[in-house]
C-alpha positions as CSV (number, residue, x, y, z in Angstrom):
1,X,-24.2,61.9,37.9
2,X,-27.7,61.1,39.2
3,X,-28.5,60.9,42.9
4,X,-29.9,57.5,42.5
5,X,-26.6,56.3,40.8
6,X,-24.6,57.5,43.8
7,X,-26.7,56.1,46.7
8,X,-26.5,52.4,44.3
9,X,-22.6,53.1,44.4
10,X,-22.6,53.9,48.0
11,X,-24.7,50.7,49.0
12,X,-22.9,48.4,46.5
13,X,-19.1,49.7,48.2
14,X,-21.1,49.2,52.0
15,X,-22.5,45.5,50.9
16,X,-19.2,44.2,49.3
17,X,-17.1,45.3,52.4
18,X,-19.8,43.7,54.8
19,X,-19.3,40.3,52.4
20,X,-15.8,40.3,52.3
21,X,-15.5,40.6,55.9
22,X,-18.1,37.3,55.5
23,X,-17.5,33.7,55.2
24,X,-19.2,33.7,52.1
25,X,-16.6,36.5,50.8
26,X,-16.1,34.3,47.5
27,X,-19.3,34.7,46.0
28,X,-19.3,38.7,46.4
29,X,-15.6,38.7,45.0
30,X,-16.8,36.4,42.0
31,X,-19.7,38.9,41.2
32,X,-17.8,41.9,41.8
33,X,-15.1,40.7,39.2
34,X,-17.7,39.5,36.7
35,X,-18.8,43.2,36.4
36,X,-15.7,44.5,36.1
37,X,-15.0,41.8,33.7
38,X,-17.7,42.8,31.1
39,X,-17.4,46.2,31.9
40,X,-13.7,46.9,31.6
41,X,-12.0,43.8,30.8
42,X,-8.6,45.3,31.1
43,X,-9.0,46.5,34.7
44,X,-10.5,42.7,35.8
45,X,-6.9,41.2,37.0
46,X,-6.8,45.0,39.7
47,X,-10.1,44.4,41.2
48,X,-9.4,40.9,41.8
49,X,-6.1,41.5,43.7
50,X,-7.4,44.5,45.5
51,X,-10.6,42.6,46.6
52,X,-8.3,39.5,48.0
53,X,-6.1,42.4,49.6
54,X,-9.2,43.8,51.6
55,X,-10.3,40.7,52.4
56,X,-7.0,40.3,54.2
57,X,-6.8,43.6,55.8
58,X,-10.4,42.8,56.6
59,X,-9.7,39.6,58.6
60,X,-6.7,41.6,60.3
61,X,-8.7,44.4,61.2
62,X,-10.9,41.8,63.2
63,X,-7.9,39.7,64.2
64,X,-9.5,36.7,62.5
65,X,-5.9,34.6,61.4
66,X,-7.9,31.1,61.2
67,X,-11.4,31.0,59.9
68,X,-13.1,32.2,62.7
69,X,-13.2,35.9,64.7
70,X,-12.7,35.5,68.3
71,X,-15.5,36.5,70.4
72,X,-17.7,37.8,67.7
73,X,-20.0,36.0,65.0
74,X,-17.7,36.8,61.6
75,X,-20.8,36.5,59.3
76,X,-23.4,39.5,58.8
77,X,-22.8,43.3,58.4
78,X,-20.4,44.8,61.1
79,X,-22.2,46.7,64.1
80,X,-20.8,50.1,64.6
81,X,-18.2,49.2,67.4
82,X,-16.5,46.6,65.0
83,X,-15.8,49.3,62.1
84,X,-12.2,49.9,62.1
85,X,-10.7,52.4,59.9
86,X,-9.1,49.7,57.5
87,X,-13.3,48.9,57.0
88,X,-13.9,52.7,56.3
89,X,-11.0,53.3,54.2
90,X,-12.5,49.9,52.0
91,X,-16.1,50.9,51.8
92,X,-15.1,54.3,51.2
93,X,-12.3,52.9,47.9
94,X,-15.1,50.7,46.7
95,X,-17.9,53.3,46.8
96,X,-15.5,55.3,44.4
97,X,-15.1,52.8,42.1
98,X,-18.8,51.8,41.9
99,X,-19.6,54.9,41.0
100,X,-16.9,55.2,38.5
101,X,-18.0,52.5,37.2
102,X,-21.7,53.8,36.8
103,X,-20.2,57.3,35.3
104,X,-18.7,55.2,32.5
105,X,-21.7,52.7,32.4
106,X,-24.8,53.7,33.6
107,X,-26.5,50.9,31.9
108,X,-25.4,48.4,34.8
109,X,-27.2,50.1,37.5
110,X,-30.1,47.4,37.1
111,X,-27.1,44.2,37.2
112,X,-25.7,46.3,40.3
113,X,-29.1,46.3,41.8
114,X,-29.2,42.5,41.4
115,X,-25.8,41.5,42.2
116,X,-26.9,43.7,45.9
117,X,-29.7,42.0,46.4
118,X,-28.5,38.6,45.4
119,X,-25.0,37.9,45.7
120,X,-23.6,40.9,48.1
121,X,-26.3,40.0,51.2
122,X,-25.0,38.6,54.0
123,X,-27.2,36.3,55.4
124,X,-27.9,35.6,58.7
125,X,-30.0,32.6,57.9
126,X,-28.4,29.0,57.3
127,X,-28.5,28.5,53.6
128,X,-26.0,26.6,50.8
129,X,-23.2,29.0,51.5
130,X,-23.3,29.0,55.3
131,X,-23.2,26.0,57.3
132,X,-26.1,25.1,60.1
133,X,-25.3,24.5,63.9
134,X,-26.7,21.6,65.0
135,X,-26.3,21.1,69.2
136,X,-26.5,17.3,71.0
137,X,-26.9,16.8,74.1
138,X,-27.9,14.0,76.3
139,X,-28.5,14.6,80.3
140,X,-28.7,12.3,82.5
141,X,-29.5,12.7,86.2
142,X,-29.8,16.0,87.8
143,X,-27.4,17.8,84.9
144,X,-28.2,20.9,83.0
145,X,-27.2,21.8,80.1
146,X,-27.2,25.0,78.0
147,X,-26.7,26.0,74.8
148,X,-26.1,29.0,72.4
149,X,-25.0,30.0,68.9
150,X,-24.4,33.3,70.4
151,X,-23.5,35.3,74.1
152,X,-25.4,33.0,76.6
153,X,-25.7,34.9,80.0
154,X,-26.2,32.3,83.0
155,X,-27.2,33.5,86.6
156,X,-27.6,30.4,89.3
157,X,-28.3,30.6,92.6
């Protein structure tokens, strides 16, 4: 197998763990299955199951039980200090499947390339699939106020 087809593999298995461990983990898992879908039809109904069965392990990992990680932002790639080994383990099943997949069908390395790009990128920026923070606030007097979408670090003397 080519060099280029395993560093594709290697990426796509990194991106899809890094979006199911995302709010936006749908989209990834729809793509993901799609692929499977047209290029092994009878292995579709196992990637779907094992994708929703990382995505659990995923959120246990992080200790995420309703919606939202505790102390962390849950969307975007994981920094090195949140990679568990249940992440590891799934990036490292996935990368061997992706390439698989590319031994047997080479001729999806372009789609693969596209479905990273496009539907396996976490984004950090507000879009349709993640919703925007907006922050009120009305002062009155001598009152402060502060606020943050992330760590906020206030010294007052």
């Amino acid at each position: 197998m080519e060099a280029e087809l395993l560093a594709l593999a290697s990426v796509a298995g990194t991106a899809l763990v890094n979006v199911l461990a995302s709010e936006t983990w749908e989209r990834g898992r729809d793509a993901v299955v799609g692929l499977w879908r047209r290029a092994q039809p009878g292995r579709t109904a196992d990637v779907e199951s094992d994708l929703a069965e990382d995505r659990e392990l995923l959120r246990t990992e992080t200790g995420q039980q309703d919606g939202s990680r505790q102390g962390s932002d849950f969307e975007g790639p994981a920094s090195d200090a949140d990679v568990g080994p249940l992440r590891e383990a799934a990036v490292d099943a996935w990368r061997a499947r992706f390439v698989r997949l590319l031994a047997r069908h080479p001729e999806l390395a372009p789609e693969l390339r596209r479905m990273i790009d496009e539907e396996l990128t976490v984004s950090t920026r507000p879009s349709d699939h993640q919703p925007s923070v907006v922050f009120n606030a009305s002062p009155s007097g001598n009152a402060r106020v502060y606020q943050s979408v992330r760590d906020q670090h206030i010294t007052e003397r």
